[in-house]
Every structure is written in structure tokens, then in C-alpha cells.
C-alpha positions as CSV (number, residue, x, y, z in Angstrom):
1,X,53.4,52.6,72.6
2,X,51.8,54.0,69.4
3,X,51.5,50.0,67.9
4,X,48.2,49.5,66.3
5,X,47.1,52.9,66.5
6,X,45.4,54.2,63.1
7,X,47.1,57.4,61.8
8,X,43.9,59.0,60.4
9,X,41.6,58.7,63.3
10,X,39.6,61.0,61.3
11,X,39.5,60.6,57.6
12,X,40.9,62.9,55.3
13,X,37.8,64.8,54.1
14,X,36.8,64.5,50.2
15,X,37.5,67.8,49.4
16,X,38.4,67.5,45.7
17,X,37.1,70.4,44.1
18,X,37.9,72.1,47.6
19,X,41.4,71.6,46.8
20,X,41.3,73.4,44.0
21,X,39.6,76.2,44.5
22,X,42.1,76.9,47.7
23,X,45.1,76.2,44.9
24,X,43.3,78.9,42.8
25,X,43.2,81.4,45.5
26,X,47.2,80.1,46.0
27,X,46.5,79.6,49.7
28,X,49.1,77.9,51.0
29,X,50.5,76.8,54.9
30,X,53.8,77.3,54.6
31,X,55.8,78.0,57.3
32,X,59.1,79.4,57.6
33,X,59.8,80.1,61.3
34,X,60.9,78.2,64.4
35,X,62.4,74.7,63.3
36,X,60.7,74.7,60.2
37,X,63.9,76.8,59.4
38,X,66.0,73.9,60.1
39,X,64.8,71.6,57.1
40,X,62.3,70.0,59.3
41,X,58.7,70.1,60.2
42,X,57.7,70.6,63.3
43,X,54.7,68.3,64.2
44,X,54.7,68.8,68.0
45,X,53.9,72.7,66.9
46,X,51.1,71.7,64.5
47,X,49.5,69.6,66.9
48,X,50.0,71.8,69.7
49,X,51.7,69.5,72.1
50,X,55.1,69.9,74.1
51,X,58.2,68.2,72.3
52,X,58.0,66.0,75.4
53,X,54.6,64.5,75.2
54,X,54.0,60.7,75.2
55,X,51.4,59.2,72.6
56,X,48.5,59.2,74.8
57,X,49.1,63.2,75.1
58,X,50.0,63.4,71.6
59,X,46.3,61.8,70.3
60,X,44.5,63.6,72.9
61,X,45.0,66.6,71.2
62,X,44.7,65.1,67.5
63,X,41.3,64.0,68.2
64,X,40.5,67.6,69.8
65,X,41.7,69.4,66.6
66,X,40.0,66.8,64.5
67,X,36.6,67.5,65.4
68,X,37.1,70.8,65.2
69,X,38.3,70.9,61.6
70,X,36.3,67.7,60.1
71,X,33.5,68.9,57.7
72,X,31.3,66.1,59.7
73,X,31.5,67.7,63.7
74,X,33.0,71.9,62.1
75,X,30.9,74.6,63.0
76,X,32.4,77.3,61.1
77,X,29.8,79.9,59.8
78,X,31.2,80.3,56.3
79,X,31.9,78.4,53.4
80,X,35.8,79.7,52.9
81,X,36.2,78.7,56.7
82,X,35.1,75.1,56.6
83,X,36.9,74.7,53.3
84,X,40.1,76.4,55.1
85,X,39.6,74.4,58.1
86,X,39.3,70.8,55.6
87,X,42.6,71.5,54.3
88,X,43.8,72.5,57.5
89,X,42.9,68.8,58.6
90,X,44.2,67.1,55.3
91,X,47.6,69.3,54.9
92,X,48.4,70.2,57.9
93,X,46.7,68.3,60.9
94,X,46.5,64.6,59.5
95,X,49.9,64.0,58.2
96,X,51.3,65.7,61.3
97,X,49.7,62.7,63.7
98,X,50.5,60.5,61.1
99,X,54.2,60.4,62.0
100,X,54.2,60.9,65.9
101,X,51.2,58.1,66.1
102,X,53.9,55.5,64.8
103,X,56.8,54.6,67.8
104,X,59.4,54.3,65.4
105,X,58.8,57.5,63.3
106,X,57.9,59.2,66.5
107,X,61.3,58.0,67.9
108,X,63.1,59.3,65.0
109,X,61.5,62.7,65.3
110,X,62.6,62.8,68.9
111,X,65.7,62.5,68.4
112,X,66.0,64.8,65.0
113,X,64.5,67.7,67.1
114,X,67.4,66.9,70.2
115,X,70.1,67.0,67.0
116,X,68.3,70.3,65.7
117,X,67.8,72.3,69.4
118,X,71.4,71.3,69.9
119,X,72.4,73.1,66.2
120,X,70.3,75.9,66.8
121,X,71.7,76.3,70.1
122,X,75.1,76.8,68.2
123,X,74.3,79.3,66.0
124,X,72.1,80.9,68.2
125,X,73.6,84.5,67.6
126,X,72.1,84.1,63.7
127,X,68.6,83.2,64.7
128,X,65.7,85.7,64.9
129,X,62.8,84.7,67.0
130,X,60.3,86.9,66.2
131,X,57.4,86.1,68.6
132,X,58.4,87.5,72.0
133,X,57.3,84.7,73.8
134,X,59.5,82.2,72.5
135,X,62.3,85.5,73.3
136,X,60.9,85.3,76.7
137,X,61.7,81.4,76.9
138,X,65.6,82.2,76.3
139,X,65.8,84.5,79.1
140,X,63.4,82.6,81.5
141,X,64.5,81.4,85.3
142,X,62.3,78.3,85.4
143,X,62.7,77.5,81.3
144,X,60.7,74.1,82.4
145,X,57.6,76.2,83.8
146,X,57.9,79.0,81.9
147,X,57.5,76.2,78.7
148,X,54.6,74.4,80.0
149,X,52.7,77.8,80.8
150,X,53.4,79.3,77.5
151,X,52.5,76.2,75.2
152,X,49.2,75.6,77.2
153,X,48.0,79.5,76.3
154,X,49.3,79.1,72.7
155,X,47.7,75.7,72.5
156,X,44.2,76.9,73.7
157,X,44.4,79.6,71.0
158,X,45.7,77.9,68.0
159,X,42.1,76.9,66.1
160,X,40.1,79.5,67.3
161,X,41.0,81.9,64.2
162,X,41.2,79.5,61.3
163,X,43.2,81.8,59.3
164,X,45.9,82.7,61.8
165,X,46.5,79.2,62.2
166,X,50.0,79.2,60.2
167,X,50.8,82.3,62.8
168,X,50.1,80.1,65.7
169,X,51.9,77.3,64.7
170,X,54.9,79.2,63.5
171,X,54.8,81.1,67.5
172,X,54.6,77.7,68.6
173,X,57.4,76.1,67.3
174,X,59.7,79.7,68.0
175,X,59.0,78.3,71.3
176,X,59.7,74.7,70.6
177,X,63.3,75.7,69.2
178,X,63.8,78.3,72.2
179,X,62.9,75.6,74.8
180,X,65.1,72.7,73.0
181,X,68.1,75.1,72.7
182,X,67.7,76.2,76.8
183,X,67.6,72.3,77.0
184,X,70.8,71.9,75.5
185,X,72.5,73.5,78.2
186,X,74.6,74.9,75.3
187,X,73.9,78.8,76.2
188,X,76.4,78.6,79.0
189,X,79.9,80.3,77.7
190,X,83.0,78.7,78.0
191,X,84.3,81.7,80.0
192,X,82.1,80.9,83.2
193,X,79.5,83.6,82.3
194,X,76.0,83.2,81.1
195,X,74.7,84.8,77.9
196,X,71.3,86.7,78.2
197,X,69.1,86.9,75.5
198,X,66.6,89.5,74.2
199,X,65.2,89.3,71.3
200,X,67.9,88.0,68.5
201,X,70.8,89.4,70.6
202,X,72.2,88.3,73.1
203,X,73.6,90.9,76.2
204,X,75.9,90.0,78.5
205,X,77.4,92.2,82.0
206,X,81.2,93.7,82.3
207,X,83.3,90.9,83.4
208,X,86.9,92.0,85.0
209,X,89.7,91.0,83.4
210,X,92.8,89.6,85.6
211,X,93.9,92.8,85.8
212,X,91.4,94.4,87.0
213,X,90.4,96.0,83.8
214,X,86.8,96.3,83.1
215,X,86.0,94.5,79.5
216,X,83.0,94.7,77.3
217,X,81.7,98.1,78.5
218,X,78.4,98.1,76.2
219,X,77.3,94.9,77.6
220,X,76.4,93.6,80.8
221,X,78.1,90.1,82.5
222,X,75.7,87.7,84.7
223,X,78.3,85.4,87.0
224,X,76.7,81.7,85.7
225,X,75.5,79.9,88.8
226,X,77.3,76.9,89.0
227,X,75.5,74.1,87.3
228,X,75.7,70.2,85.8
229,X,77.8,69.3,82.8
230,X,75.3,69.0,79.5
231,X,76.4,65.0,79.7
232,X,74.9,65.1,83.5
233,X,71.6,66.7,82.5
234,X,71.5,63.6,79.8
235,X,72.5,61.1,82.6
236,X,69.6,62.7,84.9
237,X,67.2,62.3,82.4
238,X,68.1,59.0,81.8
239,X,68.1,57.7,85.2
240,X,64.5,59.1,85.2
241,X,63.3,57.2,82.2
242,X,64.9,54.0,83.7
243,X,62.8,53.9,86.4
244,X,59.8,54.6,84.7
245,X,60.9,51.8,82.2
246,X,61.5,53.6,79.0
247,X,64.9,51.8,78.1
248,X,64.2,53.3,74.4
249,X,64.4,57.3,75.7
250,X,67.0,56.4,77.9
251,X,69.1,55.2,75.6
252,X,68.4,58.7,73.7
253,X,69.2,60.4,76.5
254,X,72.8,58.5,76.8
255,X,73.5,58.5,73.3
256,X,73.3,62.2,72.8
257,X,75.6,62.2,75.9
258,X,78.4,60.2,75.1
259,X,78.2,62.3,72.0
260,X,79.4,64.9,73.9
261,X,81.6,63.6,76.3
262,X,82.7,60.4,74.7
263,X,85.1,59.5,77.5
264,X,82.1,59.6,80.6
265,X,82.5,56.5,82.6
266,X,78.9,57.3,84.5
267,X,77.2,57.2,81.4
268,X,78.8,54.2,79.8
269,X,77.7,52.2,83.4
270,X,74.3,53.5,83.0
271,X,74.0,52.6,79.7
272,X,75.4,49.4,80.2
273,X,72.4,49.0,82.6
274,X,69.8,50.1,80.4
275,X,71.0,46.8,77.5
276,X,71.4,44.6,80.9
277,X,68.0,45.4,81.9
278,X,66.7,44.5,78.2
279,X,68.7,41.2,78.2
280,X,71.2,42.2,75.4
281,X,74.2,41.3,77.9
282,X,76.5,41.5,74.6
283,X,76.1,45.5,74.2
284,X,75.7,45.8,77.8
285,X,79.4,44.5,78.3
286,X,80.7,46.6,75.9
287,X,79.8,49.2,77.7
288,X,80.6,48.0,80.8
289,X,83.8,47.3,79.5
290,X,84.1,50.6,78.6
291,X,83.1,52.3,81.5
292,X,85.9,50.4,83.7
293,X,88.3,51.3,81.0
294,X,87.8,54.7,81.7
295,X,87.0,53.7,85.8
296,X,88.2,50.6,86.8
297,X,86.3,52.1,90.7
298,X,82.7,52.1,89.0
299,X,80.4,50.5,91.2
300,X,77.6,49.9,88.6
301,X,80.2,48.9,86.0
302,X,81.8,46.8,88.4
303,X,78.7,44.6,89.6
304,X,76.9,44.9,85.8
305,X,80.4,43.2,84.4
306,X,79.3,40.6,87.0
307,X,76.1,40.0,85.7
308,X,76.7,39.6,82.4
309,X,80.1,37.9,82.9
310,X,80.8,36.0,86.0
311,X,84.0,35.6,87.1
312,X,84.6,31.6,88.1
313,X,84.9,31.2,91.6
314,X,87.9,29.6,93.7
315,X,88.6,28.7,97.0
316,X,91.4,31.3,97.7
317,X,88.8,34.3,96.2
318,X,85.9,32.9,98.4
319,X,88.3,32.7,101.7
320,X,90.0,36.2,100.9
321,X,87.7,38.8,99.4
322,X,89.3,41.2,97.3
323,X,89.2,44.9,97.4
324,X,86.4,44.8,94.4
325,X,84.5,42.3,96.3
326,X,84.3,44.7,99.3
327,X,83.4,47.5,97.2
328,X,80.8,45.6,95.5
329,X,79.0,44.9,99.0
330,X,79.3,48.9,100.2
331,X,77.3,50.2,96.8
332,X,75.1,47.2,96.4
333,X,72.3,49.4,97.4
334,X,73.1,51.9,94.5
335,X,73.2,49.3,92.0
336,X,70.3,47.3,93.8
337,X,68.1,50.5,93.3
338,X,69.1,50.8,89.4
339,X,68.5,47.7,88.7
340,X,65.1,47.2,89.9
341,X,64.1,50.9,88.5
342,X,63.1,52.3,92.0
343,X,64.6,55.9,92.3
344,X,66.5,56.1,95.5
């Protein structure tokens, strides 16, 4: 999606001379919070949409900001505002739209801002998130719910003071970062506990050590509820945009898995899928191959290999089915479901 779609829906005003009396005044929209901090710019934040959004969702709230901004459809009552809220449009608004409108930038940026929430996620203990919502979002039980919710109220607010635009946006993508590094599933320590987070620090309860000994007496140590691998959370995604047939996210999805767990069979079958169901047999067998490397039991390994590479028939395999043969038969209705991109 996002082919043939003009960037500038609204034209850039002609705000010459505008321009310069704002560069006189030195006002400027730079913003240094969120994952602008990251050497990136956070268009999903300036537009007011959820790092998740589609294209359709994406210039559905372009064309809202637009007409409240353009000099043509802007009832501001003063002349600073409408000249704020033209350069707000030209710097800010425009050039934003202009990269998610395109599929391929858009793309791109999807995947930069996985790569970033997954750094940030990191180095979490260095980062100060100064808006307490977006401190909220790091500690939230429903980080899903509690993301939609708070973006909508930031969203509704974010043009309705011209000048505390930058402010917005900045609040906006705090909770962007927040919400991409809960995604990560990377808050979860390696010692079976779950971190806590308020504010920039993080808390976390007494655990016991083998002894018996109490540890870490000025912080507090949550048990962490069992939960999926980081990889799995990728694979779930995956499967979901597979069935809704965006082969181009779930191949996101997989990639930033196997970056993590090079070795997962699962996601090396699913992926395999995903080329198979594109016709590109030649990628899809490599990871086919892969996954049956790593588990020569895969069922959807097994029967993809198939597909794309058909073993010749004889007379002894056709009177005497193998094992794999047998196997094949008892998950046909697990592949069967895949490959048609129904959700069982």
C-alpha cells in the first residue's frame, strides 16, 4: 500500500517571508526527547499515530492535521499563530507524511524503529523519560491497552496549543520509545525476575539467595510470570500478518527473530512459508533446509521441502510409506491452515 499516493496532499504553503521572520525570532522545532535521542526522527510522533498504524490510518490523520495548519482551512486568531502553524505544516507536518506515505521508506522506518526500541531497551538504565506517561507505559499490566489509550488522549491534544506542539510531540514519542522497548520483551532479567520501572530507575523486590539469604535489601523483587521467548512473540506476530497477507511485515517480524535466536527451527519453517507463499521457492528452501537442519521432525519444514522440491516417486515408497510420510498426513491440517492463511 502507499503506491501512487501524493506526499504533500496539502501543499507546502508560500510562506517565504514567513520563513524568515520565524528564523529571525530563532524559532525552531527541535526535538530532543523520546527517539529523537536515538539519531532518528520520529514521524509516527509528529503525526500522532501509533508505530503500528497502516497507511490508510497514517493519512487519516495527515489530512486532519493538514487542515488545521494550512493557511487556506486555519482558523487561528493571530498572525504569529497562523505563521507558527505554516511552518508547523512545512517543517514538521509535510515531510513527516512524506516518508511513511511511500511503502518502501515506510518499510524502512518500521524496521529502524524495531532496531532502535530493541537498543533503547538495552540501555534502558541510562534513559530519562521525562513525561510520566510514557513512565507509566514501562510499568503498565496491559502495555498493549495502556498504549492505545494513552496515544489517543495525546493525539486529541497535540494541535490544540500551537506552541506546545514540540512538547506534545516530544511526550508522544517518550511513549513511542516506552512502548517499543516493553515490545522487545527485553525488560525481562536473565535471573527470572522482572525489572520495574518508575521514572528513570528501575526497582526491583528482595530475591532469596540459595541460601536463604535475603539480597538486595533497598529494592523490591517481582517473581516474572512465566512468559514466551522474545523469538516466539516475533513468530506470533508473524503468523498473524500471514494470515492477513502481509508477507512484507512478516518477514520483519522473522527477521528480527532469527536475529535473536539464529538457531530457531519454528521460525526458519515459517519463514520458509512466507517466500513459498510469494513463489520464491529458491529462498523458501533455504530455509526450509534450514529448519530441518536444525529439526529434521518439522512438520511445516517437512511438507514445504515438499512443495518446493518433490521427491521422485517409486514403487517401493508408494507400497511402504515411510515414517515422514505418516507424519506428513497427521499435521497436514497444521500446514493446510498456514498455507491458505486461515488462523486455526
Amino acid at each position: 500500500m502507499g503506491k501512487g499516493l501524493s506526499p504533500h496532499l496539502f501543499p507546502p504553503p508560500r510562506i517565504e517571508s514567513i520563513a524568515e521572520q520565524v528564523d529571525n525570532t530563532n524559532m525552531s522545532f527541535q526535538i530532543n526527547r523520546g527517539l529523537f535521542t536515538l539519531d532518528m526522527s520520529d514521524y509516527h510522533a509528529i503525526l500522532g499515530v501509533s508505530v503500528e498504524s497502516d497507511v490508510k490510518d497514517i493519512r487519516k490523520n495527515y489530512l486532519k492535521i493538514a487542515r488545521r495548519l494550512h493557511p487556506d482551512s486555519c482558523t487561528a486568531d493571530t498572525e504569529h499563530a497562523k505563521q507558527l502553524a505554516a511552518q508547523l505544516l512545512s517543517k514538521l507536518v509535510n515531510p513527516a507524511w512524506e516518508k511513511l506515505s511511500q511503502e518502501k521508506n515506510r518499510t524502512e522506518h518500521e524496521l529502524l524503529l524495531k532496531l532502535k526500541g530493541q537498543a533503547a531497551a538495552r540501555k534502558r538504565h541510562e534513559i530519562e523519560l521525562m513525561s510520566s506517561v510514557a513512565q507509566q507505559m514501562l510499568k503498565a499490566g496491559n502495555p498493549d491497552q495502556f498504549y492505545r489509550s494513552a496515544l489517543q488522549d495525546l493525539a486529541e491534544r497535540q494541535f490544540q496549543h500551537l506552541d506546545q506542539v514540540p512538547e506534545m510531540v516530544a511526550q508522544l514519542s517518550e511513549l513511542n520509545m516506552a512502548y517499543l522497548m516493553r515490545r522487545t520483551g527485553l525488560d525481562e532479567t536473565t535471573s527470572g525476575t522482572k525489572t520495574t520501572y518508575t521514572g528513570a530507575s528501575a526497582t526491583s523486590s528482595p530475591t532469596s539467595s540459595p541460601t536463604g539469604a535475603s539480597t538486595g535489601a533497598s529494592t523490591t523483587v517481582v517473581p516474572a510470570k512465566p512468559s514466551e521467548s522474545v523469538a516466539d512473540q516475533y513468530y506470533r506476530r508473524a503468523e498473524n500478518f500471514m494470515a492477513k497477507g502481509n508477507f512484507a511485515q512478516a518477514t520483519l517480524e522473522l527477521r528480527d527473530a532469527l536475529k535473536l535466536e539464529p538457531n530457531n527451527s519454528r521460525c526458519h519453517s515459517l519463514m520458509g512459508m512466507v517466500y513459498l507463499r510469494q513463489n520464491q521457492a529458491t529462498m523458501a528452501k533455504i530455509h526450509f533446509n534450514k529448519a530441518l537442519a536444525l529439526n529434521p521432525d518439522d512438520p511445516i519444514a517437512i511438507e514445504g521441502k515438499q512443495k518446493v522440491d518433490p521427491a521422485p516417486s517409486t514403487s517401493q515408497s508408494a507400497a511402504k510409506p515411510g515414517k515422514n510420510d505418516r507424519n506428513l498426513k497427521s499435521n497436514s491440517g497444521l500446514f493446510s491452515s498456514l498455507f491458505s492463511g486461515k488462523k486455526k
